[in-house]
C-alpha positions in Angstrom: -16.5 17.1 -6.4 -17.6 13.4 -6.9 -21.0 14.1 -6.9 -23.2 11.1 -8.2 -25.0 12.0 -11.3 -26.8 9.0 -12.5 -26.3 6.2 -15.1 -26.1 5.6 -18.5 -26.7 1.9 -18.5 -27.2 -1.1 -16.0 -23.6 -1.4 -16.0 -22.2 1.7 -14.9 -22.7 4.9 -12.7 -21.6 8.8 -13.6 -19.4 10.5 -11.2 -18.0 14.0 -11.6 -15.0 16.0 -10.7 -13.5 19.0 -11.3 -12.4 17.5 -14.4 -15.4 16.2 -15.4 -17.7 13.0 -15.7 -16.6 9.4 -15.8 -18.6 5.9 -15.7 -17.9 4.2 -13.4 -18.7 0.0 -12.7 -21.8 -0.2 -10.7 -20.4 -2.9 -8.9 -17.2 -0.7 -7.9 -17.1 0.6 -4.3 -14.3 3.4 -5.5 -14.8 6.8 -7.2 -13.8 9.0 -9.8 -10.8 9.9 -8.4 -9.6 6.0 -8.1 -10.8 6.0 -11.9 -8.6 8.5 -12.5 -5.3 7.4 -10.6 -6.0 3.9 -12.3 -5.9 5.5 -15.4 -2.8 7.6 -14.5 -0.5 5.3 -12.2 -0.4 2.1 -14.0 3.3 1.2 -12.9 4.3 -1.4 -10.6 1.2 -3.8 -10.6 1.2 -3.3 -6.8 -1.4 -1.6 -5.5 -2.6 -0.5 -1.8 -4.4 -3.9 -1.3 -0.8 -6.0 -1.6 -0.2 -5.0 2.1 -3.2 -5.9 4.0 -2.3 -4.1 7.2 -1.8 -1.1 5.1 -5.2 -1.2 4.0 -6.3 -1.7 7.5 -4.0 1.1 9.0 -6.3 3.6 6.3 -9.3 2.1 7.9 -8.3 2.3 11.7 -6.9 6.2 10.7 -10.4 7.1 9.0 -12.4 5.8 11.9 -10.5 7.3 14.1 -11.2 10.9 12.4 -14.8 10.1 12.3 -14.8 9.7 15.8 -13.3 12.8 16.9 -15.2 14.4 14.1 -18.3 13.4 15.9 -17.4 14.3 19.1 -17.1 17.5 18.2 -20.8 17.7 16.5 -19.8 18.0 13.3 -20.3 14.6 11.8 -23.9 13.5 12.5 -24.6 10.4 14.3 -26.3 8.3 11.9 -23.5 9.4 9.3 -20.8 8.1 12.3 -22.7 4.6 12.9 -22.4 3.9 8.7 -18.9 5.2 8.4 -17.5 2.5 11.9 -19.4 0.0 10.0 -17.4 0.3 7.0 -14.0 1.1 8.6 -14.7 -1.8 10.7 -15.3 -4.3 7.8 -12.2 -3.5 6.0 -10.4 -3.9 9.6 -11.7 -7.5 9.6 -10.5 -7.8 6.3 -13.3 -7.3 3.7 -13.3 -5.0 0.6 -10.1 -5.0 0.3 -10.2 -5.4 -3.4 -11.3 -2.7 -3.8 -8.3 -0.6 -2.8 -6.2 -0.2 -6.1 -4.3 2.6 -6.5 -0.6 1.6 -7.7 1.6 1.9 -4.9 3.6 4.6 -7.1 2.0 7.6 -7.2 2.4 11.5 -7.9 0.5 13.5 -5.8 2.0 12.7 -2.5 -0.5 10.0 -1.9 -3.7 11.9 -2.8 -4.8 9.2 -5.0 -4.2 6.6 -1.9 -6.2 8.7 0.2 -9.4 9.3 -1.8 -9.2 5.3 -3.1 -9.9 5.2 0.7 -12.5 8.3 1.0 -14.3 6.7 -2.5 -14.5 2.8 -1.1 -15.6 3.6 2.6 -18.2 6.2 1.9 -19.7 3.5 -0.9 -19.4 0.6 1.7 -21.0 3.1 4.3 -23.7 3.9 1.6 -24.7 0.5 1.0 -24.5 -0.5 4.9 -27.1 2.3 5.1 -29.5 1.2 2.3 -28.9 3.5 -0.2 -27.3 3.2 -3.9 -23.1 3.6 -4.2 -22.7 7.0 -5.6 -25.7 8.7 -3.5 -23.2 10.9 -2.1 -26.0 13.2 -1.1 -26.1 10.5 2.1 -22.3 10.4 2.8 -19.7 12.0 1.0 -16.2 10.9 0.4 -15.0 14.5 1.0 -17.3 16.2 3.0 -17.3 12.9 5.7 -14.5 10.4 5.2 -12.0 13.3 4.5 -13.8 15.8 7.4 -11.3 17.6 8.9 -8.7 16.3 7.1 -5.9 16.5 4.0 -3.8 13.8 2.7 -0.5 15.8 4.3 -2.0 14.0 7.4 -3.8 10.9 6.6 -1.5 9.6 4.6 1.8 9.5 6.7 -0.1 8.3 9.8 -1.5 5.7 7.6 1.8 4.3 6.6 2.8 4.6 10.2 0.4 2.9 11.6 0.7 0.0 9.0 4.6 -0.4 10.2 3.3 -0.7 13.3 1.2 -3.4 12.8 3.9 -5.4 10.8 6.3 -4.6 12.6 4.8 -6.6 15.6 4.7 -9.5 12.9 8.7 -9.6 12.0 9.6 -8.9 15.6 7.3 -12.1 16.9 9.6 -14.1 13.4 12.6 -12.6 14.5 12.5 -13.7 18.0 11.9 -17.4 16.8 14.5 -17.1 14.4 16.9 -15.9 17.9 15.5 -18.7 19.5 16.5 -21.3 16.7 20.1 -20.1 17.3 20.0 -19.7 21.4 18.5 -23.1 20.8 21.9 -24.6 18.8 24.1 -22.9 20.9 22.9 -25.1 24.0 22.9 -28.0 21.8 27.0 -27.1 20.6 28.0 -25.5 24.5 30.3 -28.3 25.1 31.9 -28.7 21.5 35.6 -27.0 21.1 36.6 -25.0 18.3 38.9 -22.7 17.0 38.0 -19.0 16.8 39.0 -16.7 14.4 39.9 -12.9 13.8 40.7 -11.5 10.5 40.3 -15.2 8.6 42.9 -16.2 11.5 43.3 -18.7 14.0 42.7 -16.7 16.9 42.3 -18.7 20.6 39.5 -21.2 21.7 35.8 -21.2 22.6 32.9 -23.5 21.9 30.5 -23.3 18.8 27.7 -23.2 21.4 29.1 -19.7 22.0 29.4 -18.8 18.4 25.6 -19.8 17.9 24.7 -17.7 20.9 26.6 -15.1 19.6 24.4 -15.2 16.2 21.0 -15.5 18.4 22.5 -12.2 20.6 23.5 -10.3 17.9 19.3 -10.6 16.4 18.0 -10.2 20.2 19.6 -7.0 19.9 18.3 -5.8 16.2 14.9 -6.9 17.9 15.5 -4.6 20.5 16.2 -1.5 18.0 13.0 -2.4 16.0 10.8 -2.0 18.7 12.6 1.5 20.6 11.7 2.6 17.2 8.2 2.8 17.7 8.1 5.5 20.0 9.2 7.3 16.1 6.2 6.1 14.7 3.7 6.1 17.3 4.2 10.2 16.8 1.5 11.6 14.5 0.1 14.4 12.2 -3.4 13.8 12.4 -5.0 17.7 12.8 -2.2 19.2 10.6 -4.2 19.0 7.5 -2.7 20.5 4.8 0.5 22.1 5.6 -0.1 21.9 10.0 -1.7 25.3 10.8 -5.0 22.6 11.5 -7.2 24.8 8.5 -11.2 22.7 8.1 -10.1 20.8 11.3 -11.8 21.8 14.4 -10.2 23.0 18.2 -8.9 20.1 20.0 -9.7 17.6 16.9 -6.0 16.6 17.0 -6.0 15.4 20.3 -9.1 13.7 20.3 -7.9 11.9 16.9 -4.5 10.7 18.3 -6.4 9.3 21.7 -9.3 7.6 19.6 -6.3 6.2 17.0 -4.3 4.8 19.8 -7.6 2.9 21.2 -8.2 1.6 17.9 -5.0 0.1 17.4 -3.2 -0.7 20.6 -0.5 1.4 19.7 0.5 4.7 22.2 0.0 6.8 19.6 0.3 10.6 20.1 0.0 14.2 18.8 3.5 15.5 17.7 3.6 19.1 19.5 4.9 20.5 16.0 2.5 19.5 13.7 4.1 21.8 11.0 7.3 20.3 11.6 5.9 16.9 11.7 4.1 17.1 8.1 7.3 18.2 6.7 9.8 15.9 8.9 10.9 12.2 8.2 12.1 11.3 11.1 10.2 8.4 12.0 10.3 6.8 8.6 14.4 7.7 8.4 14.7 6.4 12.0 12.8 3.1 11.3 14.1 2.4 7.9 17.8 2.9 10.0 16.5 -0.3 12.3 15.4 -2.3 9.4 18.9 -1.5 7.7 20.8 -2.2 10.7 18.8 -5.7 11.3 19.8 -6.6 7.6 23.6 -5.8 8.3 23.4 -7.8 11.4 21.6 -11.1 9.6 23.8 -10.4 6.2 27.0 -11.0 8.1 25.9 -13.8 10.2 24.6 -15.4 6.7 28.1 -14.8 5.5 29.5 -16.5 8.5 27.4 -19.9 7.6 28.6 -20.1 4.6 32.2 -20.0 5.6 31.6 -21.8 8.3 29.9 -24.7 6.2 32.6 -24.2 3.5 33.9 -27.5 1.6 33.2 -30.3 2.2 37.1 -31.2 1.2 38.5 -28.0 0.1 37.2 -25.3 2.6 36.9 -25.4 6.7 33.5 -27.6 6.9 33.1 -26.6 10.7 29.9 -27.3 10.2 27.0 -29.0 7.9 23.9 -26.9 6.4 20.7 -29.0 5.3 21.4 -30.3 2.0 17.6 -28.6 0.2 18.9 -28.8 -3.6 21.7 -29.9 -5.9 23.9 -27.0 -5.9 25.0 -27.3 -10.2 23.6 -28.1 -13.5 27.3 -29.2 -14.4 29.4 -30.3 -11.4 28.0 -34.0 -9.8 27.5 -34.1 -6.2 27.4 -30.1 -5.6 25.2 -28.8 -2.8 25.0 -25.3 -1.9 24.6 -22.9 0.7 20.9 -21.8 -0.8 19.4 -20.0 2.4 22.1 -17.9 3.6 22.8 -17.1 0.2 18.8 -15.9 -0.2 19.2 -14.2 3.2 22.1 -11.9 2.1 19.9 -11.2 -1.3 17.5 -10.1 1.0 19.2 -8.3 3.4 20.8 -6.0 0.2 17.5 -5.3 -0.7 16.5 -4.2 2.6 19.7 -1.9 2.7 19.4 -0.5 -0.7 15.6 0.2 0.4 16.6 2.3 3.1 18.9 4.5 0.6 15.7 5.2 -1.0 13.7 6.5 2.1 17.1 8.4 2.8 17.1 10.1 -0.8 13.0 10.4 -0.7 13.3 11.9 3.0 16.0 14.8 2.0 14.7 15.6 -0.9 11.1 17.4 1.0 10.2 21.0 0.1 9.2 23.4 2.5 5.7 22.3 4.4 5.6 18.6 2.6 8.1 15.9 1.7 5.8 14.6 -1.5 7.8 11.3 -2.0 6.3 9.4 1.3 4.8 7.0 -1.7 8.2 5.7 -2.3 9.6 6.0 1.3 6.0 3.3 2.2 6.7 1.3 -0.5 10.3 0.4 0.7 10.0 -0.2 4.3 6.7 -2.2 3.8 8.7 -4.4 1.2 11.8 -4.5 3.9 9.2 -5.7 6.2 7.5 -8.2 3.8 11.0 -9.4 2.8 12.1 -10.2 6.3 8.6 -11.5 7.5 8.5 -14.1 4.8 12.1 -15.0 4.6 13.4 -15.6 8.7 10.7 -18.5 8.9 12.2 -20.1 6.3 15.8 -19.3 7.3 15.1 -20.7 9.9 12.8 -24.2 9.6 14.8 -25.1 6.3 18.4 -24.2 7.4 19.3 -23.0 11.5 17.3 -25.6 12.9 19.0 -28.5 10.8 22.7 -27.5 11.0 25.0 -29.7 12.7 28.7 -29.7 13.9 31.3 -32.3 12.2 33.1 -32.5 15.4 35.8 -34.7 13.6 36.8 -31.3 11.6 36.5 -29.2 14.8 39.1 -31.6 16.5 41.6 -32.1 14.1 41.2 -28.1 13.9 42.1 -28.0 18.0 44.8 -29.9 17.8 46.9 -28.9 14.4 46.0 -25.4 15.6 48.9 -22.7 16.8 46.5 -20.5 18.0 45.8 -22.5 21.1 49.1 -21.8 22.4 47.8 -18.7 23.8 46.3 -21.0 26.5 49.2 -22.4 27.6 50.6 -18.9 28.8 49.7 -19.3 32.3 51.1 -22.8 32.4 54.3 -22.5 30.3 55.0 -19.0 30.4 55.7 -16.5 27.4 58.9 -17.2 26.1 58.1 -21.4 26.0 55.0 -21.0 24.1 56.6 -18.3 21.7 58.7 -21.6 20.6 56.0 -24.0 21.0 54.5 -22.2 17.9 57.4 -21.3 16.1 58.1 -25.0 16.0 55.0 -25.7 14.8 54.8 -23.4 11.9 58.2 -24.6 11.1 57.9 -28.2 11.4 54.2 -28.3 10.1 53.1 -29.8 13.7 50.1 -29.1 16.0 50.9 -27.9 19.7 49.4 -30.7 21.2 51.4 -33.1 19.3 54.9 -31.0 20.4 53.8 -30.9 24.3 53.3 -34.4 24.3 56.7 -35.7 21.9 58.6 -33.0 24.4 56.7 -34.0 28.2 55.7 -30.9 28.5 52.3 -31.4 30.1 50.7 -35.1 31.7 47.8 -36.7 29.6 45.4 -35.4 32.6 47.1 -31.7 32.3 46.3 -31.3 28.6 42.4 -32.9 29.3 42.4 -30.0 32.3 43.6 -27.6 29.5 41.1 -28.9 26.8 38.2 -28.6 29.1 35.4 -26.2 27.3 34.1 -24.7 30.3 37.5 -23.1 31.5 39.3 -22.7 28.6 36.6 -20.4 26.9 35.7 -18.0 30.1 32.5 -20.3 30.8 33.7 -21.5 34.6 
């Protein structure tokens, strides 16, 4: 298989498989098995080159084999030296055109894999002075796949591309958190009105709801990264189905050690390897995190736009940057643009992880063949987020600010602050307090002071944001 057989014209090269020959561009670095997967898999228009780091995780995996496959004796030196050369050039970022296979894929990423074994052997070929397609040099099977099946390379490939995006959204994230630790400092000492159930609940300071926001996203950020002790678990040495057939003793081991070298990562050798090429575990686990991080920034969205609701007819707590007129019919509209693209995000991200939870149950015996689909929606989850919180957050967290008129009149016409008055007026007084209010369409404030209920300096002790919201 994909033995080089010569060319027909200047333009092309023969390559043969088991299902015979095909021409392939001379100036192409893949094979006839990427010939025949472009031919076979033209679906989404996204191939393996739309995520860089996933073309670099294929590269890092692949040099890592080679390594362990020369320190066990069986890849020869010179071969080794032409194949780190390669791996390392696509690692820094080059070739990656070549990688083409469409994202969707039968075959259970076979087509992925060789794209890989094709392109690398014909970089390594060329690095080495001879011809692409002189396999008789290096061989896409024989030395990029030594030692290896798909059932392992590919998995550990996708994980190790989560990996390296996932430090990317977690360093976005934290700035995001940051934006909104940052406006809760700058609101600590402005009084508002919470809520529960849409309700006027009791007192606290939109400092704290802001902090609450940036807490709430620490936290997410905290899942994302307990989940890579999930990923950092991997196949490599399983082979086909995890008995470690082609591979040679104590291959597994050296490839996991070399692999976490290359990338930084503690990566390790799952003590199952025929459970671990048949679980999804890692993928179902991180997917979970990305799922539970879009729940988390979905409802806070939500919150925003209530919260910035109006500017006459809803709550207008507080203002959102004005980026766009809001109607093509209705003068003077401006919406809520941002939050509204979070939360289209974030239902993305959710639905995503329904498909790695479908594509994960529905494995058979020794493989789950749909880890195609199971990559393809937690690397867009990942793109999604990565490209959306900077923007979140430079075009609408960091320019909100607080009409503190609203918040005021909100404090003072409110009922719900009678619940602070408990301790001063007891029970049964501020039961009345507020059923007067309702009844006579009056704030508390305004009743305590028509009735003498509380001095001028009382009400300002009352009113103070540090001990009326727990912050004293």
């Amino acid at each position: 298989m994909g033995l080089y057989v010569g060319s027909l014209n200047a333009q092309t090269r023969t390559e043969k498989d088991l299902l015979g020959e095909k021409q392939i561009p001379n100036n192409a670095y893949y094979g006839v098995q990427t010939a025949r997967a472009l031919e076979n898999f033209q679906i989404s228009g996204m191939t393996t080159q739309f995520y860089p780091d996933y073309v670099k995780a294929f590269a890092m995996v692949k040099l890592a084999a080679a390594r362990a496959n020369a320190a066990d004796g069986r890849l020869k030196k010179e071969r080794l030296a032409a194949i780190e050369k390669a791996c390392q050039a696509v690692i820094d970022g080059k070739y990656h055109d070549q990688f083409l296979v469409d994202l969707y894929q039968g075959g259970a990423g076979t087509s992925a894999n060789m794209n890989v074994n094709e392109v690398l052997a014909n970089i390594a070929l060329e690095m080495s002075g001879h011809k692409k397609g002189e396999y008789q040099y290096i061989e896409p099977h024989d030395d990029l796949n030594m030692g290896q099946s798909t059932n392992d390379v590919y998995p550990t490939a996708i994980k190790v591309a989560l990996l390296l995006h996932n430090d990317k959204l977690i360093k976005e994230a934290d700035l995001l958190a940051k934006a909104f630790h940052k406006k809760g400092d700058e609101f600590k000492d402005v009084l508002k009105m919470g809520r529960t159930e849409g309700q006027d609940a009791v007192p606290m300071t939109l400092g704290q709801e802001f902090h609450a926001f940036g807490n709430q996203l620490d936290a997410e950020i905290a899942v994302l990264r307990k989940t890579e002790v999930f990923l950092c678990e991997q196949n490599m040495g399983a082979t086909a189905i995890g008995t470690g057939i082609t591979a040679s003793p104590g291959y597994a081991e050296k490839v996991a050690t070399e692999l976490a070298k290359i990338t930084g990562k503690p990566i390790v050798k799952s003590k199952d390897l025929i459970a671990a090429t048949s679980s999804q575990q890692g993928f179902v686990i991180y997917s979970s995190a990305l799922k539970s991080m879009a729940i988390a920034m979905s409802k806070i969205s939500s919150d925003l736009i209530f919260l910035a609701s109006g500017p006459r007819a809803g709550i207008f707590e507080i203002n959102l940057p004005a980026l766009q007129p809001g109607s093509s019919i209705m003068p003077g509209k401006v919406n809520p643009v941002m939050p509204e693209l979070m939360n289209e995000v974030c239902f993305k991200v959710i639905g995503n992880d329904v498909t790695v939870t479908l594509a994960a149950h529905a494995g058979l015996l020794q493989l789950n063949a749909f880890e195609p689909v199971e990559a393809i929606a937690m690397m867009e989850s990942q793109g999604l987020f990565f490209k959306t919180f900077p923007l979140f957050r430079k075009n609408c967290i960091e320019g909100i600010t607080a009409n503190k008129s609203v918040l005021d009149h909100y404090m003072e016409r409110s009922v719900g602050i009678v619940t602070a008055l408990n301790p001063v007026l007891g029970y049964e007084k501020t039961t009345e307090l507020a059923k007067e209010a309702l009844e006579t369409n009056k704030g508390i404030l305004e009743l305590i002071r028509e009735k003498k209920l509380l001095t001028e300096d009382q009400i300002k002790k009352l009113l103070d944001p540090a001990s009326l919201t727990g912050q004293k």
